[in-house]
C-alpha positions, 0 to 999 in steps of 0.5 A: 481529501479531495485533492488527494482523490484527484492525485490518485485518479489522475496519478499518470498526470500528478506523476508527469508533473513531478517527474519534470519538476524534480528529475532525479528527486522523483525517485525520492518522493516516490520512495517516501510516499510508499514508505510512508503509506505502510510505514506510518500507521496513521496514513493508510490512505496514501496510493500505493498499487496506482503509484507503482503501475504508474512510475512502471508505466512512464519508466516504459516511455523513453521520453521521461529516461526513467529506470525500471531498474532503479523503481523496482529497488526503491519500491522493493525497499520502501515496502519491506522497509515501511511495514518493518517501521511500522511494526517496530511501532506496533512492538514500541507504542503498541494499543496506547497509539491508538488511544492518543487524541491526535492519533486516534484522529487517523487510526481508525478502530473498525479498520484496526479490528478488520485487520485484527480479524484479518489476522486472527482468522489467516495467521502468519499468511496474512502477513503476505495476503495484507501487501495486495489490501489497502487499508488492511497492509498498513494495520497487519504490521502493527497487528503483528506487533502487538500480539507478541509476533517475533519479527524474524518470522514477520520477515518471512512473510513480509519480505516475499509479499513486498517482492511479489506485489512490486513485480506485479504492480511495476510488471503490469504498468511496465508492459500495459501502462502504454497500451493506447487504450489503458492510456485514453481510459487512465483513471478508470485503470485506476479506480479498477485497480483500485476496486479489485484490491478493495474486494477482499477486504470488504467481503472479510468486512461483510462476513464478520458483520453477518457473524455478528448480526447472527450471534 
């Protein structure tokens, strides 16, 4: 668990790294991560803003010849593609998932309930809030699923939401990534970004909490 805190707050150097490591791979490996991150149920943890407003933000620098182009199309497919796996797992193994010994290790059930609360309480536009919420984007999918959700109508909800959080995750780290001072203060960047998109689901965490110590 630490080494995955250190590559998410130093992510701008873990990306460095990759990208002269691998070369062309990194468009590969970055893909999967954000794939993985709302494909697979049991990995919610994985970055997902930070790793986009960071490749944006190496893309903007010449020294690394990346493409902007080629990270929005990558980005845009691993999230449509990874919340679209994840619900067809939802519809196939549906609640049985998170009752199996090794996957109840990773599915937590106060991170499923908020997202079914999420849900219950916003309806089919919790589908498109659910993208720009950590932990809460990678349950909705699966959430849907299992509450008989027919996936076209997934679809016109999940596709806008993955176009406007890559536009705005890739646009921000594109145009401010290498800003002198966003560079010298990289981490903090991140840990914001990180503690913005955070807010939601913890008042929506609080509330139901206080509406159950009332009742």
């Amino acid at each position: 668990m630490g080494q995955l805190i250190d590559f998410v707050l130093h992510i701008d150097s873990h990306m460095v790294n990759i990208v002269n490591t691998f070369g062309g791979w990194s468009y590969g490996i970055l893909f999967l991560i954000i794939f993985i991150e709302t494909g697979a149920v049991i990995l919610p943890f994985l970055p997902g803003d930070s790793l986009l407003f960071a490749a944006a933000a190496l893309a903007a620098n010449p020294d690394y010849h990346l493409s902007i182009t080629l990270f929005t199309m990558i980005f845009l497919l691993a999230a449509i593609g990874g919340d679209s796996m994840n619900f067809f797992i939802g519809r196939r193994a549906g609640i049985a998932i998170t009752r199996h010994p090794f996957f109840s290790r990773f599915i937590k059930e106060e991170n499923l309930a908020a997202a079914r609360k999420f849900f219950e309480k916003h309806g089919k536009i919790a589908i498109f809030l659910a993208r720009f919420m950590p932990i809460i984007r990678t349950f909705v999918p699966f959430v849907a699923a299992t509450s008989d959700y027919e996936y076209s109508s997934f679809l016109r909800y999940n596709i806008p939401a993955g176009i406007a959080w890559v536009v705005l995750c890739c646009g921000g780290g594109y145009f401010f990534g290498n800003i002198d001072f966003v560079k010298a203060h990289f981490s903090l960047v991140v840990l914001g970004i990180i503690i913005v998109s955070m807010i939601p689901a913890f008042v929506g965490l609080l509330k139901s909490r206080t509406q159950v110590s009332k009742d």
